[in-house]
C-alpha positions as CSV (number, residue, x, y, z in Angstrom):
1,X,118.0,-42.3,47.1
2,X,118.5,-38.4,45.9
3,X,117.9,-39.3,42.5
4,X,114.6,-41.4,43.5
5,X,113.3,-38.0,46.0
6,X,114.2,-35.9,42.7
7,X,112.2,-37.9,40.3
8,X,109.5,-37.8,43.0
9,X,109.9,-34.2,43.3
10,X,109.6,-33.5,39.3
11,X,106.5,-35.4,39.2
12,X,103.3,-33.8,38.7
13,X,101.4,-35.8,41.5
14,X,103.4,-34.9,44.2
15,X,102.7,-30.6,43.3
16,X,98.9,-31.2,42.7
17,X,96.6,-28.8,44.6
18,X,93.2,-28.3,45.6
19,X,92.1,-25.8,43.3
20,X,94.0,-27.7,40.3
21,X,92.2,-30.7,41.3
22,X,89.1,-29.1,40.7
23,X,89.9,-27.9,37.6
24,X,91.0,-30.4,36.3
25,X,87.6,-32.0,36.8
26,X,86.1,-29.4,35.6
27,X,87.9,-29.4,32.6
28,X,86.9,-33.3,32.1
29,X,83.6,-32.4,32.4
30,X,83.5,-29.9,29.7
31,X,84.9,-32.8,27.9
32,X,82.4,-34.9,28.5
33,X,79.7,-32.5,27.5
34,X,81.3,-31.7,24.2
35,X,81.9,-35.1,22.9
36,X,79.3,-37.4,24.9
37,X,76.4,-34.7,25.0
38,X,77.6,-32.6,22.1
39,X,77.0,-29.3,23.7
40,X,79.0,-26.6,21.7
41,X,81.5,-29.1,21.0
42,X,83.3,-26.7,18.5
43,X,84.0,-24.3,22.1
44,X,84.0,-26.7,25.2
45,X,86.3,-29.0,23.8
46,X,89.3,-26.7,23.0
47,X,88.2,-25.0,26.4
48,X,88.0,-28.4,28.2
49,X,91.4,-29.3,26.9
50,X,93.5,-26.1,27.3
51,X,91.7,-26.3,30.8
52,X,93.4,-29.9,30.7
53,X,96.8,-28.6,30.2
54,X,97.0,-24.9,31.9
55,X,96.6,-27.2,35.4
56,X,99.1,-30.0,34.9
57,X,101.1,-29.4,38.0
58,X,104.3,-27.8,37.0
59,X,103.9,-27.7,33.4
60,X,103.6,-24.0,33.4
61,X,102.0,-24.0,30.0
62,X,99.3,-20.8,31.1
63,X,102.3,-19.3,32.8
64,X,104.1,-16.1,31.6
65,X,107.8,-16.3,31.9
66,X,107.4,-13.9,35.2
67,X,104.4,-16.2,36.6
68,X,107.4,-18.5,35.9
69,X,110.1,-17.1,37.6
70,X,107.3,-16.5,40.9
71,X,106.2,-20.1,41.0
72,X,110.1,-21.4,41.2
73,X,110.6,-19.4,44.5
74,X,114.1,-18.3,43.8
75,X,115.5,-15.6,46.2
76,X,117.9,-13.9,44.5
77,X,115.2,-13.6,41.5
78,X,112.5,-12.5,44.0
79,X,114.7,-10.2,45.7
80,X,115.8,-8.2,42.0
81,X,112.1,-7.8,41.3
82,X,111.5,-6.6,44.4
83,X,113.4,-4.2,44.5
84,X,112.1,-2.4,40.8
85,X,108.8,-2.7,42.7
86,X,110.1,-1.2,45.9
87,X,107.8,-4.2,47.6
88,X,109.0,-7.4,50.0
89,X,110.8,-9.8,48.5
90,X,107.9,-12.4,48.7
91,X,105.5,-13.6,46.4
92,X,102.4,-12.0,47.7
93,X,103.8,-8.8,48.0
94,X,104.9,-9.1,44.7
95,X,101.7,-10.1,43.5
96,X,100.5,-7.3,45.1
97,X,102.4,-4.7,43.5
98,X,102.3,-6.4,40.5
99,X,98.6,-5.5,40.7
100,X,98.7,-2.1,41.3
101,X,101.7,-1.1,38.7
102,X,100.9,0.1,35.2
103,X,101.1,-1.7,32.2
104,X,104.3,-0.6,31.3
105,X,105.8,-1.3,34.5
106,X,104.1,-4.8,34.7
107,X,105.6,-5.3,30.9
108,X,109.4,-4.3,32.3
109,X,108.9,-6.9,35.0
110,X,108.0,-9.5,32.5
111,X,110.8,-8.4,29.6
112,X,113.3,-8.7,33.4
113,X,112.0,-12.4,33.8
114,X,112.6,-13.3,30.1
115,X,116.6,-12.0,30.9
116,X,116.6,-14.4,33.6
117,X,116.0,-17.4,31.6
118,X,111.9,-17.6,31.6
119,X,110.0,-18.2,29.0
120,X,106.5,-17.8,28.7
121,X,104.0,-21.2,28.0
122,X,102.5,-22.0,24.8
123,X,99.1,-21.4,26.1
124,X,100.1,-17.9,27.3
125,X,101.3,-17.1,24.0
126,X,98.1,-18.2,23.2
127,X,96.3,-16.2,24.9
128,X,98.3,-12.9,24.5
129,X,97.8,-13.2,20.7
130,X,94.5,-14.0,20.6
131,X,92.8,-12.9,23.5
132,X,95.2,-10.1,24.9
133,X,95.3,-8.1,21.5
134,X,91.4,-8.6,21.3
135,X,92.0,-9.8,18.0
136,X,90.4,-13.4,18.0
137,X,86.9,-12.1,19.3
138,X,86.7,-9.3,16.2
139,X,87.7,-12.0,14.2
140,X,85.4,-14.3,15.2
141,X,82.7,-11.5,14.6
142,X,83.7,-11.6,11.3
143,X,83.3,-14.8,10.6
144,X,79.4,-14.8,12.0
145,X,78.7,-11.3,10.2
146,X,79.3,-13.3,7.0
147,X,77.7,-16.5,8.0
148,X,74.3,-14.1,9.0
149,X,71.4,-13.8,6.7
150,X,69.7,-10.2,7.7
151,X,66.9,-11.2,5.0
152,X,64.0,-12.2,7.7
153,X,65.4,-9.0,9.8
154,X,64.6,-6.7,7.1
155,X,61.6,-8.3,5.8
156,X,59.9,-7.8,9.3
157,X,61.7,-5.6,11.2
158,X,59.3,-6.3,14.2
159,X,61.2,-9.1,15.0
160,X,64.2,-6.6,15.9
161,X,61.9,-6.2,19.4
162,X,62.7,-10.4,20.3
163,X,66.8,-9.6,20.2
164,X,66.3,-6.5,22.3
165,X,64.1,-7.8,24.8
166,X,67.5,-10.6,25.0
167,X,69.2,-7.7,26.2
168,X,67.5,-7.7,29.8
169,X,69.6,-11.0,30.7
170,X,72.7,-8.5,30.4
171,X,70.7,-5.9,32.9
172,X,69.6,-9.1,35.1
173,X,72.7,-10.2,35.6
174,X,75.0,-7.2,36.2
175,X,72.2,-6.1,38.8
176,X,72.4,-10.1,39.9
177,X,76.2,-9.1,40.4
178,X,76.0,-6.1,42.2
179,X,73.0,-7.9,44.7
180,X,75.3,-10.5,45.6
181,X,78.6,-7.3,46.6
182,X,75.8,-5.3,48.5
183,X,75.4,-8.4,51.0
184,X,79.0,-9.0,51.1
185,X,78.8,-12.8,49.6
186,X,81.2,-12.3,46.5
187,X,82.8,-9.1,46.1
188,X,82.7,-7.5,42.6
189,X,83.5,-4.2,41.5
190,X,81.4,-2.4,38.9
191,X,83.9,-3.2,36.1
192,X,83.4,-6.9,37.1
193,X,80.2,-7.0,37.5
194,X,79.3,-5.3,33.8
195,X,82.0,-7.8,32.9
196,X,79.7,-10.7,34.4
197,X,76.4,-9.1,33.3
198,X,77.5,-10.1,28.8
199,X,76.9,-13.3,29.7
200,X,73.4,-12.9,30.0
201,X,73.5,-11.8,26.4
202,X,74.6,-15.2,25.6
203,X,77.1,-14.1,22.9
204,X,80.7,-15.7,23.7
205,X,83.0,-13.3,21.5
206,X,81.1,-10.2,23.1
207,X,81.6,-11.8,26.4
208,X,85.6,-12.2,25.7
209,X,85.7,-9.0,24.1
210,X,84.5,-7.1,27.0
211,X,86.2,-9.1,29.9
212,X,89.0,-8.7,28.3
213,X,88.7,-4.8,28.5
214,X,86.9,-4.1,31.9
215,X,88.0,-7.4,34.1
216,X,91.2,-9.7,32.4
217,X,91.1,-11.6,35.5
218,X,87.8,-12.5,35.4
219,X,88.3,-13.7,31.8
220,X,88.3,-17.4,31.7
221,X,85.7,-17.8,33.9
222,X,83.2,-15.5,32.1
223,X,84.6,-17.5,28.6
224,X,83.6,-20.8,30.6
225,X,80.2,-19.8,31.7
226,X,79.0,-17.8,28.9
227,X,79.8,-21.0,26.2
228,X,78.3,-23.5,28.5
229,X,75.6,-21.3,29.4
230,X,74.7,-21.0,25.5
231,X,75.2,-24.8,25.5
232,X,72.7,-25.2,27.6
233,X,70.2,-23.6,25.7
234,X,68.9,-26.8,24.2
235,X,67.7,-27.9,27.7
236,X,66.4,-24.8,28.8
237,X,64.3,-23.6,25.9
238,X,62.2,-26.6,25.2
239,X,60.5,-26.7,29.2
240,X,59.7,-23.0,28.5
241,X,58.8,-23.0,25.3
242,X,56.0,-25.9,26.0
243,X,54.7,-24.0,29.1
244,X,54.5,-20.6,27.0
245,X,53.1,-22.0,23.7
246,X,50.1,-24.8,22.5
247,X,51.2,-27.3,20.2
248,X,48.9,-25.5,17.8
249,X,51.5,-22.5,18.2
250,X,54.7,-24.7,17.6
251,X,53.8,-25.9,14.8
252,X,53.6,-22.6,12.7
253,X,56.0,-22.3,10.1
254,X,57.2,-19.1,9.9
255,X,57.7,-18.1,6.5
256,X,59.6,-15.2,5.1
257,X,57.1,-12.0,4.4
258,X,58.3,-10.3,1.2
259,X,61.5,-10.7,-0.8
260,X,64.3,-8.7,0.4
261,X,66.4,-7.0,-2.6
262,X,70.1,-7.3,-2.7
263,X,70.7,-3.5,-2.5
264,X,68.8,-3.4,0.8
265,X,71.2,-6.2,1.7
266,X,74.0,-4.6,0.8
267,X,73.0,-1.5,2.3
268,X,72.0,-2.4,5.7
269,X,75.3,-3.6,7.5
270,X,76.9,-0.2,6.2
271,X,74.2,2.1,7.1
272,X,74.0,0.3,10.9
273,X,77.8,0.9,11.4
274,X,77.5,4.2,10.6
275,X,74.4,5.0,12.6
276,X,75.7,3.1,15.5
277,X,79.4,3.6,15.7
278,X,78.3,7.8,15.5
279,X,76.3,7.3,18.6
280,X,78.7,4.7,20.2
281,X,82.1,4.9,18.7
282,X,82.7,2.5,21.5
283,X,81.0,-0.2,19.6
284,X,82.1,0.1,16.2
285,X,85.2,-2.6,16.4
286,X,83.2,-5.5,17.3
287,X,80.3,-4.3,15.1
288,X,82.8,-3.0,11.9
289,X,83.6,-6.5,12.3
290,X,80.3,-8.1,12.2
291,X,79.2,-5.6,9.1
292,X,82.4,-6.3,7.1
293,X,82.1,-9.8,7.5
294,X,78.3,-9.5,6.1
295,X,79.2,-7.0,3.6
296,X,81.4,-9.5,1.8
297,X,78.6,-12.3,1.9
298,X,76.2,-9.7,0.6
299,X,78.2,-7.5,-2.0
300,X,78.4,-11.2,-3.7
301,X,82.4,-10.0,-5.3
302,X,84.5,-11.5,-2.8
303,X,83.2,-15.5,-2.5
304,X,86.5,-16.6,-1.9
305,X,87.1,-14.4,1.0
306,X,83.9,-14.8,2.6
307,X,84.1,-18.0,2.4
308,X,87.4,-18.3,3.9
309,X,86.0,-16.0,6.7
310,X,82.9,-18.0,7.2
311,X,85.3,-21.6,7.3
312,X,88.9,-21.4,7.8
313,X,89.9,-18.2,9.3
314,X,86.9,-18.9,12.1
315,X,87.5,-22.5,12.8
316,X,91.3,-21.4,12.7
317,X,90.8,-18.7,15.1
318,X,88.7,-20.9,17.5
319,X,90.7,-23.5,18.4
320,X,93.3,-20.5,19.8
321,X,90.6,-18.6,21.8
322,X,89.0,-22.3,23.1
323,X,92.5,-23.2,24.4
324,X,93.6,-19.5,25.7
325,X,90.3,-19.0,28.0
């Protein structure tokens, strides 16, 4: 009978909660819209599927070795970290110091849970390599600089006015943020809600990028939202197009202006990182990593690398960040 209550025990079923439940739902249905519906299948499906496997009960594959070493409620264990963090020996108060120690001190705690034994999960790895170094996002930028054709840009640099007029979805939404604290029905802080507010922008990278600077804990739900939000695109556009537009106007083909020369190609993604990066210096490794990307595509010298950029390396780099969020 002890062996039959500890098989029972090690199953998953019998340590499945609410809020895994739910995920785990959630996950299935950003399944279902990647392969059934194909909305951004390239993104929701890794997402759906590391969603899949960070919630298998006990698993502990989105768990860092000292999420680990909190989850298997051992006192002695609870009772040394404790003590380095001068807190109760219980899980919340450790939690809750946890919270408010520096970086270096939450790094000794996780270095003290890899000397008892822990080990981080695959999908934390994961994420520390691809999200928590920031590099997958930059390299993802990459990827699109070189995939982007500026030509139409800088044959009529009008259009310029339609992507900054996309900017005031990030404006609507941090301000959507900060409504919703001011009534006291979610609470966000400012970092959190500027955080929130790149997902109007409807760029996923930027949206990682950013969370992952201003609010990490935030981070795969901003990821989630802001890939199926661009998802949904498709159904959202054509209702408002039709209502904004005659069928007269939909059916103009919109034909490039003037021939754009390859220096002016060549020239543009260097002359914007160096206008914008010495205004916002802030910017410039997201956007060096855009221009570099589109540099190589232009310059026309490096057609292996950019296309390794523009296929491998991005594909490569997405699975990791799809299964980290």
């Amino acid at each position: 009978m002890e062996s039959l209550n500890a098989l029972l025990q090690g199953m998953g079923l019998m340590h499945l909660g609410a809020g895994q439940a739910i995920m785990l739902l959630v996950s299935l249905l950003l399944l279902w819209l990647a392969i059934a519906k194909k909305f951004e299948p390239l993104l929701l499906l890794p997402i759906g599927f590391g969603g899949l496997l960070s919630n298998i009960p006990e698993a502990g594959m989105a768990l860092t070795a000292l999420e680990s070493l909190l989850a298997h409620h051992d006192a002695g264990q609870l009772a040394v970290i404790a003590a380095k963090l001068n807190c109760a020996p219980d899980v919340h108060a450790i939690k809750e110091a946890l919270a408010l120690a520096l970086p270096s001190v939450q790094n000794q705690m996780e270095n003290l849970a890899v000397d008892m034994g822990y080990t981080p999960g695959v999908l934390a790895l994961f994420y520390k390599v691809a999200i928590g170094s920031g590099v997958a996002p930059l390299v993802i930028f990459m990827g699109v600089g070189a995939m982007t054709d500026f030509g139409p840009l800088l044959a009529n640099p009008r259009t310029l006015l339609l992507g900054a007029a996309a900017q005031f979805g990030i404006f609507a939404t941090v301000l959507g943020a900060l409504t919703l604290n001011y009534f006291g029905l979610i609470s966000f802080t400012l970092p959190q809600a500027a955080a929130i507010g790149i997902i109007g922008g409807a760029d996923g990278p930027t949206a990682i990028y950013l969370s992952g600077k201003l609010a990490p804990e935030l981070l795969g739900a901003i990821a989630v939202a802001a890939y199926s939000y661009m998802a949904l695109v498709p159904l959202i556009q054509p209702p408002i197009m039709k209502a904004l537009t005659s069928e007269t106007e939909r059916k103009i083909r919109m034909v490039q202006l003037r021939t754009v020369s390859k220096r002016e190609k060549i020239l543009f993604p260097v002359v914007l990182l160096m206008l914008v990066a010495l205004l916002l210096p802030d910017a410039a490794p997201l956007l060096g990593m855009f221009c570099f990307g589109n540099l190589m595509r232009e310059s026309g010298v490096v057609e292996r690398l950019s296309d390794t950029v523009q296929n491998g390396l991005i594909n490569i780099v997405t699975i990791f960040l799809g299964l980290s969020v």
